[in-house]
C-alpha positions in Angstrom: 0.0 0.0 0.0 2.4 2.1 1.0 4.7 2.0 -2.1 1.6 2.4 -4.8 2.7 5.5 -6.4 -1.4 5.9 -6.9 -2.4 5.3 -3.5 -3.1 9.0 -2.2 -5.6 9.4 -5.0 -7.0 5.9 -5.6 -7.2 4.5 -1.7 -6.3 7.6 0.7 -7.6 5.8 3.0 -6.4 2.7 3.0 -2.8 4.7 2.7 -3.3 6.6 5.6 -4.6 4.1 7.8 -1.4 2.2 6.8 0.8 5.4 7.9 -1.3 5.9 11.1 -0.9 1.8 12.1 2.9 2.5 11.5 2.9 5.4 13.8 0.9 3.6 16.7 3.2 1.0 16.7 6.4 3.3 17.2 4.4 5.2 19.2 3.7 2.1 21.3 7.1 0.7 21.3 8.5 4.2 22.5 11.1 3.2 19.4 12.2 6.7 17.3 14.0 4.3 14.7 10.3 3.0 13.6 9.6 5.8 12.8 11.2 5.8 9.4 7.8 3.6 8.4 5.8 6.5 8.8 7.8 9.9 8.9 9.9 11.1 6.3 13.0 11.0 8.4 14.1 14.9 9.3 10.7 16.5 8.9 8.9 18.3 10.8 6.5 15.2 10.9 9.8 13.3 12.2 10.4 16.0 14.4 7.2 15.9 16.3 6.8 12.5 16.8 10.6 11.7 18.0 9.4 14.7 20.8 6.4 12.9 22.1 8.9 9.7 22.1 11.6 11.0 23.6 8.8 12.7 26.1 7.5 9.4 27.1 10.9 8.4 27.9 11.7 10.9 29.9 9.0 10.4 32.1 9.5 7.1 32.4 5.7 6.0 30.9 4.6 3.7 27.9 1.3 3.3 26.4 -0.5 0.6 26.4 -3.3 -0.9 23.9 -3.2 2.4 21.5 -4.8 2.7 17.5 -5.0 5.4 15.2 -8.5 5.2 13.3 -9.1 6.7 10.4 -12.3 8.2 10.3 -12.0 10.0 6.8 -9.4 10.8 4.3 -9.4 12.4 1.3 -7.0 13.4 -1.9 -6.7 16.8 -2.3 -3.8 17.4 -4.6 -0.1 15.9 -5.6 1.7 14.9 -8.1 4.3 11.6 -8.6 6.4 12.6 -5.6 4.0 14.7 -3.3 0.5 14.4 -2.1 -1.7 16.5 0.4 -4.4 14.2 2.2 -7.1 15.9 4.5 -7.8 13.0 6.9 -9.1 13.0 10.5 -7.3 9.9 12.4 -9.2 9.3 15.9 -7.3 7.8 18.9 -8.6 4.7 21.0 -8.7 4.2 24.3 -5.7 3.2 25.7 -3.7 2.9 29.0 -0.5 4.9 30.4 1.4 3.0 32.2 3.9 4.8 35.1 7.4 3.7 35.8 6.3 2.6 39.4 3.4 0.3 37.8 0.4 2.1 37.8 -1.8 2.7 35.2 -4.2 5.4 34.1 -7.1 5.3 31.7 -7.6 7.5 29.1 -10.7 7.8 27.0 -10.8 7.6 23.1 -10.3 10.9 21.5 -12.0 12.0 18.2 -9.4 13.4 16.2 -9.0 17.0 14.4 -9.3 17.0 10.6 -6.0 18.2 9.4 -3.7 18.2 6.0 -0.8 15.5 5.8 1.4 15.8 3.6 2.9 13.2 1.9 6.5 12.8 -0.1 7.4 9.9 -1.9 10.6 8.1 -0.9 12.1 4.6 -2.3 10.1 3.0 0.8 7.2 4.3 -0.1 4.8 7.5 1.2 5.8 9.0 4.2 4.3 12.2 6.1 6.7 15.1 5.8 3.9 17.7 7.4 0.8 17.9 9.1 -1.3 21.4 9.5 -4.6 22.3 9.6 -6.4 22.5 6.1 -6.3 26.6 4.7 -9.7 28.1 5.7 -12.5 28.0 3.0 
């Protein structure tokens, strides 16, 4: 999915959901060097998630029993190497769990409808950006 040079057009959705499974995951695993599945490595995309990684380190928490769903995506525009996707990804419930043991619910959250885009690597698609969409 990911390395279908039509995907953002023909099956944004499926594409996305296949970035937003990656993320989870490296999320999950509190592991910066998966992220190279899902961020173009550098970007600010990169940048953002290896902060909330390095963030859960720090504090000495991990997640547990975390999915991105993706409620909607949608091609807006891109050519061979670039696409922008508006998509809104949705977080399950899931569990923190503290260094000392402890764990702490938190509730599903619906997500924000926002712009990713999307550069072409050899790998496949990777999120370079996200931003909110340009008002209408």
């Amino acid at each position: 999915m990911v390395v279908d040079p039509e995907a953002p057009r023909a099956r944004a959705h499926d594409l996305v959901q296949a970035l937003a499974d990656a993320r989870a995951a490296a999320l999950v695993a509190r592991d910066e060097g998966r992220l190279a599945t899902v961020d173009h490595r550098g970007s600010p995309a990169w940048q953002l998630d290896a902060n909330v990684i390095a963030a859960l380190r720090d504090k000495g928490v991990r997640w547990e029993g975390l999915s991105l769903q993706v409620a909607r995506a949608t091609f807006v525009s891109g050519s061979g190497t670039t696409a922008t996707i508006r998509a809104r990804v949705d977080w399950t419930a899931y569990v923190v769990v503290h260094v000392d043991g402890t764990r702490e619910a938190r509730p599903a959250d619906m997500g924000e409808e926002l712009d990713l885009e999307l550069v072409r690597v050899a790998a496949g698609w990777r999120i370079a950006a996200v931003s909110e969409p340009p008002a209408t």
